[in-house]
C-alpha positions in Angstrom: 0.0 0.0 0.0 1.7 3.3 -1.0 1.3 6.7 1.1 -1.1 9.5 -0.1 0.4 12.5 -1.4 -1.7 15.5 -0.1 -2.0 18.5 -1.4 -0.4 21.7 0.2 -1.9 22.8 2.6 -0.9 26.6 3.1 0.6 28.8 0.1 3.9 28.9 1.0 4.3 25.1 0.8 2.2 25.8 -2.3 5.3 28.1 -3.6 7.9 25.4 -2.5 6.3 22.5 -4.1 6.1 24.7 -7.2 9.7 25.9 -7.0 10.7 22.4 -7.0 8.8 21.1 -9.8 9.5 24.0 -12.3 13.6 23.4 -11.1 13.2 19.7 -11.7 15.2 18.2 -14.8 15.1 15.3 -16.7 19.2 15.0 -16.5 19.5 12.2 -18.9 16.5 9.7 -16.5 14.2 7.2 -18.5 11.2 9.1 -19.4 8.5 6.9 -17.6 10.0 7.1 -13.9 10.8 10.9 -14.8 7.2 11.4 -14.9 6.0 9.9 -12.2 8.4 11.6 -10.0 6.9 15.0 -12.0 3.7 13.9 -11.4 4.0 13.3 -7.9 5.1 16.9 -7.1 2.3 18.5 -9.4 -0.4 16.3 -7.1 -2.7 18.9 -5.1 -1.3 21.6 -7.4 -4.5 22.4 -9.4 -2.9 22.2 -13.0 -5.2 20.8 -15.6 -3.3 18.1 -17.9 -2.5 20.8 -20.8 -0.3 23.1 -17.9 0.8 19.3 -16.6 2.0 18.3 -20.5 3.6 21.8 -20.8 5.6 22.1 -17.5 6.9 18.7 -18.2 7.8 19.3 -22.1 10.1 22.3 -20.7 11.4 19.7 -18.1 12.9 17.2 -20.7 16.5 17.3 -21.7 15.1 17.4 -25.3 11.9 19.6 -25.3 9.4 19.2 -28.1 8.6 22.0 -30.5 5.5 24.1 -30.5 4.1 22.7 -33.6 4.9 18.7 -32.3 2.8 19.9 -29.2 -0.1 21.0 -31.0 -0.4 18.4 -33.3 -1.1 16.1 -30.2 -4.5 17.1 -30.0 -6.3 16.7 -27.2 -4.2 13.6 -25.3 -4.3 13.9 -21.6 -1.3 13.8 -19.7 -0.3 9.9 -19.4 -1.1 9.8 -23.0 1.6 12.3 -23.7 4.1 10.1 -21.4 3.1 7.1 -23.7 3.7 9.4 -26.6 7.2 10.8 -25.6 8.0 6.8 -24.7 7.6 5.8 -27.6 9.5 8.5 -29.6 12.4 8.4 -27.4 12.2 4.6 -29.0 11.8 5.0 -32.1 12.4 7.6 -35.5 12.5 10.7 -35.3 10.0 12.7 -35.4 10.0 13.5 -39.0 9.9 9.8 -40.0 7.0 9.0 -37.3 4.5 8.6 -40.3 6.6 6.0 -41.6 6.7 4.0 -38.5 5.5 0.1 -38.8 1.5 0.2 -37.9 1.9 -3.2 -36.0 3.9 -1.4 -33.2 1.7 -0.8 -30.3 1.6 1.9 -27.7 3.3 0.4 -24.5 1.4 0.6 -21.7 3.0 2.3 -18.4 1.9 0.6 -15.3 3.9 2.5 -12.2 1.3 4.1 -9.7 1.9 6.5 -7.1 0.3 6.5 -3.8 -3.4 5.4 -3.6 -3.8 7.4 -7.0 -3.2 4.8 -9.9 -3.0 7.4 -12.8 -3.6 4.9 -15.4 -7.0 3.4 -15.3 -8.6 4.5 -18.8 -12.0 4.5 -19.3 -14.0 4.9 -23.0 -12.8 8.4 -23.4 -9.3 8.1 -22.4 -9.2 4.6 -24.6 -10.1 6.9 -27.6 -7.7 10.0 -26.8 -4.6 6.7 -26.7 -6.2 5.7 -30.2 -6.2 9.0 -31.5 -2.5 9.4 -30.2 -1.5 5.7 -31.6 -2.7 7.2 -35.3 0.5 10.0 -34.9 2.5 7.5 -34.1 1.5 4.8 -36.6 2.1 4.4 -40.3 -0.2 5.9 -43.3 -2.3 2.8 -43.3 -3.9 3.9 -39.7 -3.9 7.6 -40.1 -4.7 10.4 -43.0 -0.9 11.1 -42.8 -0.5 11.8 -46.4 -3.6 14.1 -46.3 -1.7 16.0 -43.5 2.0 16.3 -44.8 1.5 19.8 -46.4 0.6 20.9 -43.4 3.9 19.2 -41.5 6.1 20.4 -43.9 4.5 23.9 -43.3 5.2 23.7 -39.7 8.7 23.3 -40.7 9.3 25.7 -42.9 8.1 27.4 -40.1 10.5 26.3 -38.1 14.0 28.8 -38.0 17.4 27.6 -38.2 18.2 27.8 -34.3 15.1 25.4 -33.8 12.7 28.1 -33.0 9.6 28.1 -34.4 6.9 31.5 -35.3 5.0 32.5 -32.8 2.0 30.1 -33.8 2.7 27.3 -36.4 1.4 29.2 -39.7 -0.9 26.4 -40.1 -4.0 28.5 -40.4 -4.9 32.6 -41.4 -5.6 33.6 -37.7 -1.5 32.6 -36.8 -0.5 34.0 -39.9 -1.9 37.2 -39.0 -0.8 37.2 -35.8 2.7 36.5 -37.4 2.1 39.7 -39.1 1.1 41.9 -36.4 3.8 40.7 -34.5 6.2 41.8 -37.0 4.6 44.9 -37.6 4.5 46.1 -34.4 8.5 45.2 -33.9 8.9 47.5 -37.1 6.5 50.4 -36.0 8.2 50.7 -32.5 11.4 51.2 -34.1 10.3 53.5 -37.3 8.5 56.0 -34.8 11.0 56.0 -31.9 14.1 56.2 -34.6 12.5 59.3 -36.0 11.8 61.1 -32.1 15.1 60.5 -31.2 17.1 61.8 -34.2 14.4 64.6 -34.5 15.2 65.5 -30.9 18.9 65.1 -31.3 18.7 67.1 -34.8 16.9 70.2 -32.9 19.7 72.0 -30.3 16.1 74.3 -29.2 14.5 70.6 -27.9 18.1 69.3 -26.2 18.4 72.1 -24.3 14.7 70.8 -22.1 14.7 68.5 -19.6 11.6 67.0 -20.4 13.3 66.3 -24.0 15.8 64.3 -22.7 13.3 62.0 -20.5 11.5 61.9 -24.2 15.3 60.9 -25.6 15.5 57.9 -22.4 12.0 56.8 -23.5 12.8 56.4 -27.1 15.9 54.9 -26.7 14.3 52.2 -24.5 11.5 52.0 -26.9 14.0 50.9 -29.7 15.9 48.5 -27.5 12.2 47.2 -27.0 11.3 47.0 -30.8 14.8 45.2 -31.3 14.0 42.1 -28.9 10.1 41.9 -29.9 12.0 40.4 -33.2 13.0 37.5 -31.2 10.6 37.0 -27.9 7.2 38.3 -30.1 8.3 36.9 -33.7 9.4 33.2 -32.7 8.3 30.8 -30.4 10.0 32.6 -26.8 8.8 32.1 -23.2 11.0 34.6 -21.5 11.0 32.8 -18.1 13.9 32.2 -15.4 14.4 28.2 -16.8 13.1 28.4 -20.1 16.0 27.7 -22.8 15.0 30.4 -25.2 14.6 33.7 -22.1 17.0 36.5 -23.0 17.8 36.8 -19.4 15.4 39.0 -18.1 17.1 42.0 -20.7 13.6 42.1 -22.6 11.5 42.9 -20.0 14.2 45.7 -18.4 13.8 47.4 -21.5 9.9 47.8 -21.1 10.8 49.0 -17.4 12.8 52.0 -18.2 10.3 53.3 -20.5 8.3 52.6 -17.5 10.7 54.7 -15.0 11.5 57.4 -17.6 7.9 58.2 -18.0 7.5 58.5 -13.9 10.8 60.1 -14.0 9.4 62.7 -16.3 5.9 63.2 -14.4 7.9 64.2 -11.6 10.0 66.7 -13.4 7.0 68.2 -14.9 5.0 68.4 -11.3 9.0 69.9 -9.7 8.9 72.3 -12.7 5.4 74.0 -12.1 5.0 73.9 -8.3 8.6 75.2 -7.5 9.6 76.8 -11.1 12.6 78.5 -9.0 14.1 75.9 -7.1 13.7 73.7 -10.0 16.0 76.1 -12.4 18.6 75.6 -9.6 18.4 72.2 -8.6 17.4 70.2 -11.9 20.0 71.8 -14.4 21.0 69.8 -18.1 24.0 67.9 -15.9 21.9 66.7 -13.0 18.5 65.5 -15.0 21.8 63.2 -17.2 22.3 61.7 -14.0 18.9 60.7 -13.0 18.7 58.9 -16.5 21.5 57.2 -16.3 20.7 56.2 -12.1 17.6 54.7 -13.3 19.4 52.6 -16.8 22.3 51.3 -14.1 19.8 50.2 -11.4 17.8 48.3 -14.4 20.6 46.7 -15.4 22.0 46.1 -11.9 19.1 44.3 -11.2 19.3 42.2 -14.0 23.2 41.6 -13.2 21.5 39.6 -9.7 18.9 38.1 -11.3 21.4 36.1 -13.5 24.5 36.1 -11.1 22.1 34.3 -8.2 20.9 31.1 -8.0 17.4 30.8 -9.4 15.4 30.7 -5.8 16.5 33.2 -5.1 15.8 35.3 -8.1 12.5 34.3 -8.4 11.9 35.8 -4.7 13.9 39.4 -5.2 11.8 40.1 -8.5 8.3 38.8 -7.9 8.7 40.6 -4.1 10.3 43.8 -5.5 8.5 43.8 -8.8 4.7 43.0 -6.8 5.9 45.8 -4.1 7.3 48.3 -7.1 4.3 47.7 -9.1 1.5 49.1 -6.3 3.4 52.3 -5.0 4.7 53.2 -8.6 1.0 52.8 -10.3 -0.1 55.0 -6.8 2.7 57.7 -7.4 2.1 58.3 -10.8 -2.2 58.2 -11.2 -1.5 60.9 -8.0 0.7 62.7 -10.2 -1.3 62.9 -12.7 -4.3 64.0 -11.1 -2.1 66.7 -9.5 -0.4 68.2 -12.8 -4.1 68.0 -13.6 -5.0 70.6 -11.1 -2.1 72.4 -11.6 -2.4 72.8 -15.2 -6.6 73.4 -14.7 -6.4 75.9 -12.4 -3.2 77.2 -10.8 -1.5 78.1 -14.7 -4.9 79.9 -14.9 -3.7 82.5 -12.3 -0.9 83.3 -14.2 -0.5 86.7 -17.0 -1.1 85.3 -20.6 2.7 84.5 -21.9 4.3 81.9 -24.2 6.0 80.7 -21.1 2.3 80.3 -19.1 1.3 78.3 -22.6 4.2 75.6 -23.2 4.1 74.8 -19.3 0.8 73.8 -20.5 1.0 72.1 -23.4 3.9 69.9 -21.6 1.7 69.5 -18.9 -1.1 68.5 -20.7 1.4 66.3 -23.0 2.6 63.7 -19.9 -0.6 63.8 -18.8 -1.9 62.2 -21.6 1.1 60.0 -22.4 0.8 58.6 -18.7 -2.6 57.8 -18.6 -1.7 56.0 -21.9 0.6 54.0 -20.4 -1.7 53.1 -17.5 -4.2 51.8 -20.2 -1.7 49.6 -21.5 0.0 48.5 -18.3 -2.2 48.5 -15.7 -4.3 44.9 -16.6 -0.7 42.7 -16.5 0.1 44.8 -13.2 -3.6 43.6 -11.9 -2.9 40.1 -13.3 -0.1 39.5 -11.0 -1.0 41.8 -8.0 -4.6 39.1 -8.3 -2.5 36.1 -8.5 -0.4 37.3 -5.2 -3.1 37.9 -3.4 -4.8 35.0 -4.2 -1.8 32.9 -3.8 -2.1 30.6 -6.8 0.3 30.2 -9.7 -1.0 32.8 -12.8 -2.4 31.3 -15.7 0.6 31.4 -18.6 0.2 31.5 -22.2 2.7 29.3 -24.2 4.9 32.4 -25.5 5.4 35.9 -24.9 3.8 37.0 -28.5 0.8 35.4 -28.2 0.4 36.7 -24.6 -1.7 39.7 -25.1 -1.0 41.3 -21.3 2.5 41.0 -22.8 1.8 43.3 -26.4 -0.2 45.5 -24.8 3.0 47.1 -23.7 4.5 47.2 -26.6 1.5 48.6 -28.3 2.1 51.6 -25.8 5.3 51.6 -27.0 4.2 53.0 -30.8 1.5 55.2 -29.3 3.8 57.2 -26.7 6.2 58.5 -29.7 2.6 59.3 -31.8 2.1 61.2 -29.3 4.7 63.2 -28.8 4.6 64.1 -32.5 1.7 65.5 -32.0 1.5 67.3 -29.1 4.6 68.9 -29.2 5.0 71.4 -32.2 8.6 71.8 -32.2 9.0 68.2 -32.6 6.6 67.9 -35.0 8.2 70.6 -37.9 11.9 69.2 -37.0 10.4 65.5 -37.8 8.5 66.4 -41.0 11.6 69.2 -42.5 14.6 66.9 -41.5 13.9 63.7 -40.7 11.4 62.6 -42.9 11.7 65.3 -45.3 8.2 65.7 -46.2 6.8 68.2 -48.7 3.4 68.3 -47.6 4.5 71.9 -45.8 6.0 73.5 -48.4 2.9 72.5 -50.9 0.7 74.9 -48.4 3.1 77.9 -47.9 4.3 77.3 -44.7 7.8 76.9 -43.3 7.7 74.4 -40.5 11.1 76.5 -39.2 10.2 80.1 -39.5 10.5 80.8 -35.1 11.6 82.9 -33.1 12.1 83.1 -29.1 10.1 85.1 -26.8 10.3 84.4 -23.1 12.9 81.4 -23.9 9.6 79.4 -25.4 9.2 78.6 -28.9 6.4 79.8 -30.9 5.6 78.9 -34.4 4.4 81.4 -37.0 1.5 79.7 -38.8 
């Protein structure tokens, strides 16, 4: 008679048991014991058998592609044991509709506790026959019927052995294919043109709040570069997986998020105490603050891959559930502040060009903050849910199919669109130099013609 494995009873042996079963590797053991052993940690867990079948694919010494996994249909989870059994046996998986029909499925008969997993009724007995026609010859399954479609999940397949997103087996994943790849373009195209527009223009570098806009952009890029890779191909950018980038991905969607709060403060410093501010915060010191916040991102992600993986797992879901609260806190009660400010105590103020493009910056990270709330704030509820609850959030098989996960990165095209268009300046230096558009010219009006009053720019229409 074997023991009963309970399940845990309190959420921190919850964590534990799941800290050991996402660490546990195959390490060269025969597949059937392997999974027991797996199994026996995930009992009491709550996963249904598709989590089960992907936590254990990422657990194998050889992991099966995406488009292998989804042409398994709807097996349950000792049904994909039998099936990686009997590959690990026999041809590889590109021969597998070759293989003799009179092979059966071996049957695995271990049990663990009081639990035998193996006890098929009707319905299981016709998932195993529907898993014994992939692994059988064209006599028992519509192979040849199906091998335009393998071969398309091939070609699908890159040189590294990282597959699209989504195999482009049907028009839904090719369009997501598509979007992904347009997005990763547009991020770059728009932020490319900010930055050099703000660099081109000596009137914008000599602003703070431009060089917050230069942090943002840069980041932005950075951002644009690796959706290529974790949006594009087949990525889960976690702690054990083999294709993460080492948490450098995410960093780069943090310091757009840190030069956005960065900048909201400048704004609210500028306004309340315009004095103190053109003491304190001068072209040398706001340099600084960029570059504090850039080495602290990257600091952190110097300990999350110089420490053991525990251990990184409990400095960034603490720091990053903790940061997450105060930081969404700080910056709606900035906003709702620069609100006020620019609503009513601008008001006060003598008509001047000075009174006007405090404004229109105000008004400007306003709008690009509440943006970024849109697009941020359901992933920061997602996790900030799953911590309170206590249970394990639910996962999407990669990062560009994830939508919590392009929301961001939609943000990421919208916050240079707007910039274009609420700042003026930006906008004529874009159109004249950097994209060299005519469209200005065609109506009589010279994007350039300015001159200075007050140290603000104002453009003769």
């Amino acid at each position: 008679m074997g023991s009963r494995i309970t399940p845990p009873a309190t959420v921190r042996e919850r964590m534990d048991r799941l800290e050991n079963l996402l660490t546990l590797k195959q390490q060269g053991n025969e597949v059937g014991g392997f999974a027991q052993l797996f199994w026996t940690l995930a009992v009491g867990l709550g996963y249904n058998d598709a989590a089960l079948m992907d936590l254990l694919n990422d657990c194998l010494d050889n992991s099966l592609p995406l488009w292998e996994m989804d042409g398994l249909g709807d097996l349950d989870f000792w049904g994909f044991v039998l099936y990686l059994q009997r590959r690990s046996r026999g041809p590889a998986p590109s021969q597998l509709g070759h293989a003799p029909a009179s092979e059966s499925v071996p049957e695995v008969t271990e049990e663990v506790g009081t639990e035998p997993p193996l006890h098929p009724g009707k319905r299981r007995r016709r998932r195993r026959k529907r898993a014994s026609f992939i692994l059988q010859g064209p006599e028992a399954s519509p192979a040849s019927e199906s091998a335009p479609i393998l071969s398309l999940m091939n070609i699908s397949q890159s040189s590294a052995g990282l597959g699209t997103v989504l195999p482009l087996t049907s028009f839904e994943n090719v369009l997501l294919f598509l979007f992904n790849v347009i997005l990763a373009t547009a991020i770059i195209f728009l932020n490319v043109s900010v930055f050099l527009s703000i660099v081109m223009n000596r009137s914008l570098r000599s602003e703070n709040r431009f060089m917050y806009m230069l942090s943002t952009c840069l980041s932005d890029i950075c951002s644009g570069v690796s959706y290529y890779y974790v949006g594009v191909l087949d990525v889960r950018d976690y702690y054990d997986s083999p294709t993460r980038t080492f948490y450098i991905a995410p960093t780069f969607l943090g310091l757009s998020y840190m030069a956005i709060l960065a900048a909201q403060a400048d704004r609210y410093h500028a306004v309340s105490a315009p004095f103190k501010y053109s003491q304190r915060m001068t072209r040398n010191t706001t340099l600084l603050v960029i570059l504090a916040y850039w080495l602290y991102a990257f600091l952190i992600v110097a300990v999350n891959n110089l420490v053991t993986m525990g251990v990184a797992k409990k400095v960034t879901g603490f720091g990053t559930f903790v940061a997450n609260i105060f930081t969404v806190i700080i910056m709606i009660g900035l906003n709702v502040r620069l609100f006020f400010i620019a609503k009513f105590q601008l008001e006060r103020e003598p008509p001047s060009a000075e009174r006007d493009n405090k404004r229109a910056s105000i008004y400007l990270i306003i709008i690009v903050a509440v943006c970024f709330l849109i697009a941020w704030l359901p992933i920061f509820l997602h996790v900030i849910a799953c911590n309170f609850a206590g249970s394990t959030c639910y996962t999407f098989r990669n990062e560009g199919s994830d939508p919590l996960r392009i929301l961001p990165r939609v943000n990421a095209v919208l916050t240079p669109l707007l910039y274009i268009r609420g700042c003026s300046a930006l906008r004529s230096t874009l159109l004249s130099k950097v994209w060299r558009t005519q469209c200005c010219k065609r109506k009589s009006v010279n994007p350039l013609s300015v001159v200075k009053k007050n140290e603000a720019v104002i453009f003769k229409m």
